[in-house]
C-alpha positions as MATLAB code, in Angstrom:
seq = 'XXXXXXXXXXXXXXXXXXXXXXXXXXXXXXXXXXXXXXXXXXXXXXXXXXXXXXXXXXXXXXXXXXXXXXXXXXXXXXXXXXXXXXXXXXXXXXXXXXXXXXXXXXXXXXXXXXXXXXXXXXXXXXXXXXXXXXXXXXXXXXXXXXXXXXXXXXXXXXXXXXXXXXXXXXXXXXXXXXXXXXXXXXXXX';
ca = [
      44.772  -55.207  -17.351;
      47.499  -52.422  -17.127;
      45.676  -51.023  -19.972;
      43.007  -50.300  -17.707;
      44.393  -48.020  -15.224;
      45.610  -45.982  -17.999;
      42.027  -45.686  -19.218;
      41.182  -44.445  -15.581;
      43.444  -41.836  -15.660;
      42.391  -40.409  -18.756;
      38.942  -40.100  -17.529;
      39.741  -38.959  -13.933;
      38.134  -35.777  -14.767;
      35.562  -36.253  -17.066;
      32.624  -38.243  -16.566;
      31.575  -41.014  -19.099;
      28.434  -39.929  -20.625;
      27.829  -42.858  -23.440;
      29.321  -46.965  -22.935;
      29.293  -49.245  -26.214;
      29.884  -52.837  -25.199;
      30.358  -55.728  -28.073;
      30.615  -59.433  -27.497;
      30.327  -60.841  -30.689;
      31.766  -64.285  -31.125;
      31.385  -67.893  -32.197;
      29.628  -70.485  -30.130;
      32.652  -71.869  -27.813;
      33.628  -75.974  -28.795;
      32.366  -77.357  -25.934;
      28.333  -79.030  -25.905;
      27.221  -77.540  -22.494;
      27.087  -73.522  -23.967;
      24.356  -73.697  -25.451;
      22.301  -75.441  -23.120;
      20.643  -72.531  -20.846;
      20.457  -74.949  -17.816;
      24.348  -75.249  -17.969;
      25.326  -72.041  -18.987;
      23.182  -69.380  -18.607;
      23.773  -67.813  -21.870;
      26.112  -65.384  -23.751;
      25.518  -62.571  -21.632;
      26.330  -64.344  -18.003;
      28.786  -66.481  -19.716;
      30.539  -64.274  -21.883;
      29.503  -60.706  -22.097;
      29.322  -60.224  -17.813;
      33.395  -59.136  -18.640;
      32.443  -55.889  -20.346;
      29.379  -55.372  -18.196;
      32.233  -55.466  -15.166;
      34.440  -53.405  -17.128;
      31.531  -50.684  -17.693;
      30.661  -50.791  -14.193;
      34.585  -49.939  -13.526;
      34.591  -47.277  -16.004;
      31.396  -45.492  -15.676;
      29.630  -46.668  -12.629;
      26.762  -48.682  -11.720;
      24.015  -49.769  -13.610;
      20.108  -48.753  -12.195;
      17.820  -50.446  -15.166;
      18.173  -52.479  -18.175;
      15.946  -53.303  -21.158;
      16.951  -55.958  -23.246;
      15.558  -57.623  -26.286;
      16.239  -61.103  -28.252;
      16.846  -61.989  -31.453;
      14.615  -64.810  -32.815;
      16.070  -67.907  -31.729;
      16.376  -70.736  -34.588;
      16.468  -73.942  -32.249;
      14.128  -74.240  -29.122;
      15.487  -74.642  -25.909;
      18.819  -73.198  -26.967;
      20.487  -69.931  -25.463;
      19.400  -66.630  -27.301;
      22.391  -66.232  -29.655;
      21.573  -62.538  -30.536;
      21.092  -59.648  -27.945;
      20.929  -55.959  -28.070;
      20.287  -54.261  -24.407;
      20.248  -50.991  -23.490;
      21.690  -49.414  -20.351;
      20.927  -46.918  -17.738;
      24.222  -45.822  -15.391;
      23.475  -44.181  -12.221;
      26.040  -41.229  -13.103;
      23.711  -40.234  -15.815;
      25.493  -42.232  -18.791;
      23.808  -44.186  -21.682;
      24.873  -47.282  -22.869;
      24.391  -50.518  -25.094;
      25.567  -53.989  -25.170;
      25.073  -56.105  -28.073;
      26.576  -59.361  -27.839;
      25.610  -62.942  -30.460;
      27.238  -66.552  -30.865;
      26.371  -66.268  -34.168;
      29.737  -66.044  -35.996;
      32.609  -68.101  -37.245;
      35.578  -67.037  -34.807;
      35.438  -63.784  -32.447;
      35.099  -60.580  -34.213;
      35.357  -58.221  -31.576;
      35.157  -58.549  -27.941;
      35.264  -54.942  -26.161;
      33.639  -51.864  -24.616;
      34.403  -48.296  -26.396;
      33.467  -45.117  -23.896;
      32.385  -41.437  -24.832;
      33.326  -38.775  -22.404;
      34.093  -34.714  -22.844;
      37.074  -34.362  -25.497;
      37.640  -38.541  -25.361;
      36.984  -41.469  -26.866;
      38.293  -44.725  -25.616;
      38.350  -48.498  -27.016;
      39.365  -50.688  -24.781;
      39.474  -54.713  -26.169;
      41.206  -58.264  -24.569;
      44.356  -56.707  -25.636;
      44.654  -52.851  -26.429;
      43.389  -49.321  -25.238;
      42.807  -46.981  -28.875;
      42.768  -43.613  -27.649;
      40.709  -40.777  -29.662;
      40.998  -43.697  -32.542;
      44.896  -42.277  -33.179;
      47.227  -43.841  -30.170;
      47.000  -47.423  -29.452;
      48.707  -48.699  -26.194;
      49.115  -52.654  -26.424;
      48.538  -54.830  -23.117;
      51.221  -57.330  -24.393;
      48.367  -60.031  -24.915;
      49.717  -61.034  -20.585;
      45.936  -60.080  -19.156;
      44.213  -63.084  -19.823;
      47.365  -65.552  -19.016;
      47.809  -63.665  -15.645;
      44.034  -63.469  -14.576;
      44.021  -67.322  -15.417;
      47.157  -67.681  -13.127;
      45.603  -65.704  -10.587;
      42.247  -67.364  -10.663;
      44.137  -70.954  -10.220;
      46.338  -69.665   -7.242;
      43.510  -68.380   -5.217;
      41.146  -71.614   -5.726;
      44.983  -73.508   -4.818;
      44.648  -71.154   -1.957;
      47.860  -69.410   -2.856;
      48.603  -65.656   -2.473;
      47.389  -63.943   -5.312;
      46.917  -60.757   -6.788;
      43.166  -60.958   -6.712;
      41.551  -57.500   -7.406;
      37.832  -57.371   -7.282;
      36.545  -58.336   -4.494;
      34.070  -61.153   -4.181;
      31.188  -58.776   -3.779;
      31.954  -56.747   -7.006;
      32.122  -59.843   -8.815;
      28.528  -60.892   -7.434;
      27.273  -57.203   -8.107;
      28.067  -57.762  -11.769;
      26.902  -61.067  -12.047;
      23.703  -59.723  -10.677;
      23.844  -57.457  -13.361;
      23.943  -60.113  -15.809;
      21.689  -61.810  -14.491;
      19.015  -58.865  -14.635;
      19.650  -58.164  -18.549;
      19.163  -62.047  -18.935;
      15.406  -61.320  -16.990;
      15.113  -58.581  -19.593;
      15.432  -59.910  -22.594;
      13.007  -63.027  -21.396;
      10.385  -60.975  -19.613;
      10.754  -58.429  -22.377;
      10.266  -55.786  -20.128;
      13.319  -53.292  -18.434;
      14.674  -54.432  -15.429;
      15.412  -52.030  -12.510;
      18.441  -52.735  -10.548;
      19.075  -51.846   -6.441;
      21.400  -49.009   -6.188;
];
């Protein structure tokens, strides 16, 4: 997202010192999401993008305690969960992400630094809640396009590499343990 790097920029200097994630969203049309077995659940399927983009932003991520909503059907994934997060730089932050909704209400991670406050969505960086900078609605096509050529083993403009990906995913994977353990999770620096 060029959107992005202009959110880098304008935190160059100050340090992020509280990260407010938000998947909330429908249950996607196809039979296999909710099935934990399959999918994993909102938060590795969904919600591991802004758990990447807050490990971009403010760093990495030493503990995680996560808790579940009460889930209506047995044996399906949670569809409500609230987690709290511990960065290594010293920030705060919380990711609440459900499947409980009609469509997708708002997908996104907002961060608190010194003088700045930044929302950054699939599509737009709102800066200090008066200037909005528009990504043109091209991320998502081109990361799509980019994911296809480099499977295709075509040159592509692939820019995480594979172990960032797998560092996140990790991540995921530990607020998952969290929230069914109900007990914090401390991550490997």
């Amino acid at each position: 997202m060029d959107i992005l790097e202009r959110a880098r920029d304008l935190l160059a200097d100050r340090p992020v010192r509280l990260a407010l994630g938000h998947w909330l969203d429908k249950v996607p049309p196809v039979g296999w999401w909710l099935k934990p077995e399959l999918s994993g659940g909102q938060v590795l399927e969904q919600a591991v993008h802004v758990l990447d983009l807050a490990r971009v932003l403010v760093g990495e991520v030493t503990m995680v305690h996560a808790v579940s909503a009460e889930n209506g059907v047995h044996g399906e994934v949670d569809r409500a969960t609230a987690t709290v997060l511990r960065f290594a730089t010293g920030a705060a932050g919380l990711l609440a992400a459900t499947s409980l909704l009609r469509h997708k209400h708002r997908v996104g991670l907002e961060v608190h630094a010194e003088g700045v406050a930044l929302d950054l969505s699939e599509t737009r960086l709102m800066i200090d809640g008066e200037t909005l900078v528009q990504d043109g609605g091209q991320a998502k096509v081109r990361v799509d396009r980019e994911f296809v050529d480099a499977v295709r083993g075509r040159r592509a403009d692939v820019r995480v590499p594979y172990r960032e990906a797998l560092r996140t995913h990790r991540l995921a994977h530990a607020v998952a343990r969290s929230a069914m353990e109900r007990t914090p999770v401390t991550l490997d620096g």
